[in-house]
Phi, psi and omega in degrees: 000128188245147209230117156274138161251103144285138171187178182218179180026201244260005187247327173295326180251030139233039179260305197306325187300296170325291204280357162257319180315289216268353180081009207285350187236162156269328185227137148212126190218151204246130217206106172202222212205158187299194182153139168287339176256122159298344179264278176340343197280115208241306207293318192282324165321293191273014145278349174290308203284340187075024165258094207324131177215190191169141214254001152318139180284107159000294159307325194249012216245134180267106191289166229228020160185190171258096164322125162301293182243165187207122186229145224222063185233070179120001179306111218266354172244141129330093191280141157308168162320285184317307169291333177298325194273003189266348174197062182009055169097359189260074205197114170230147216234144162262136204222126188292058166172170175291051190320137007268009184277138201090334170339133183117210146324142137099308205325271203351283163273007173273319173285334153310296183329280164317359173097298198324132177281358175200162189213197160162206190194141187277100165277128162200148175316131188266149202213182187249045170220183213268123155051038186206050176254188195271145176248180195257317174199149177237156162241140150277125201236140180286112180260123181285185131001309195218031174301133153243209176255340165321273183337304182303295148324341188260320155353277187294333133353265192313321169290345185271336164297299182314346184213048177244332155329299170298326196281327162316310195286348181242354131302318176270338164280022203056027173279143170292353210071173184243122164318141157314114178230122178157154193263322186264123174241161173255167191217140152242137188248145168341143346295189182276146171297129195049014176054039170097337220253116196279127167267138176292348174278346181305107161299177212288345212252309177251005140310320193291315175300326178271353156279357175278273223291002181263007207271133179169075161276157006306325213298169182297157150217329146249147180240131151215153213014070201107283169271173237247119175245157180225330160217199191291314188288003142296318179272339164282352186271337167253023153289000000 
């Protein structure tokens, strides 16, 4: 099996880590992005490993074989056609939600936002529009209470490892996949949601999810009027 991986973070290198532990490709080369965090790094892992890779955008890229297969796990560009067509359409993406709900962006904390009581995550066939190829296999995760987008995320990390193992195998052995079902789906485009920023027309119940779903330190997290908030009882004390 010859295998392209594009992937990222703390899940691209324990997908990449599996498939030499376990022998699964006869060729594998590897496709992600620079970086500064080490729990994210793919690229130095699969130099470690003698495994080619490059931090070149995919698309723009002259691949280093003809791929049987191409999985897609945190990856931050859109593969093309031209690349779908390079191992006839046998190309699959992990994706942080219950597709089609959530498509885009984001997906993590848009489902804190919204209240959803549950979320999970998609293996699905890549196509030549965004997050709407047929799928391959879903899990579902419970959003507690007290979910934050940390939390939640290390969640989906995880459930996105356990079940990649499966989802390869039934790719490789030719399912086809599940049409997508439902009529109402979301889309999210790149950034943070409201750009961080708690609107004062917003009741209490979703300040508080949303001051949940910006919490991912170091990163900043929820603003209101300006400043940097961690719960509700910081923005009624500045009202």
């Amino acid at each position: 099996m010859k295998i392209i991986l594009c992937a990222y973070n703390r899940v691209g290198k324990q997908v990449l880590q599996y498939i030499i532990d376990n022998n699964i490709a006869d060729d594998i080369a590897v496709f992600s992005h620079e970086t500064n965090d080490t729990s994210a790094d793919v690229i130095t892992l699969a130099k470690k490993l003698n495994v080619w890779c490059s931090t070149e955008n995919i698309n723009k890229s002259k691949l280093p074989f003809i791929p049987g297969i191409i999985s897609s796990v945190y990856y931050r560009y859109i593969i093309k056609p031209h690349i779908i067509d390079t191992c006839n359409g046998n190309i699959f993406n992990a994706h942080p939600s219950l597709l089609p709900n959530h498509r885009g962006c984001s997906s993590v904390p848009w489902a804190i936002i919204d209240g959803d009581k549950v979320t999970g995550i998609t293996y699905h066939y890549i196509d030549k529009d965004i997050d709407t190829g047929k799928i391959i296999l879903q899990s579902s995760i419970q959003i507690e209470d007290d979910e934050t987008q940390k939390s939640l995320y290390e969640k989906c990390m995880d459930r996105v490892f356990a079940f990649w193992p499966a989802a390869l195998q039934l790719v490789n052995i030719g399912f086809k996949g599940a049409e997508q079902l439902g009529k109402t789906t979301t889309y999210h485009k790149r950034g943070a949601p409201y750009s961080r920023k708690i609107d004062d027309a917003w009741d209490d119940s979703k300040i508080e999810r949303f001051i949940r779903a910006m919490h991912f330190p170091p990163l900043p997290g929820a603003l209101y009027h300006g400043k940097e908030v961690t719960s509700i009882n910081d923005v009624k004390r500045m009202k």
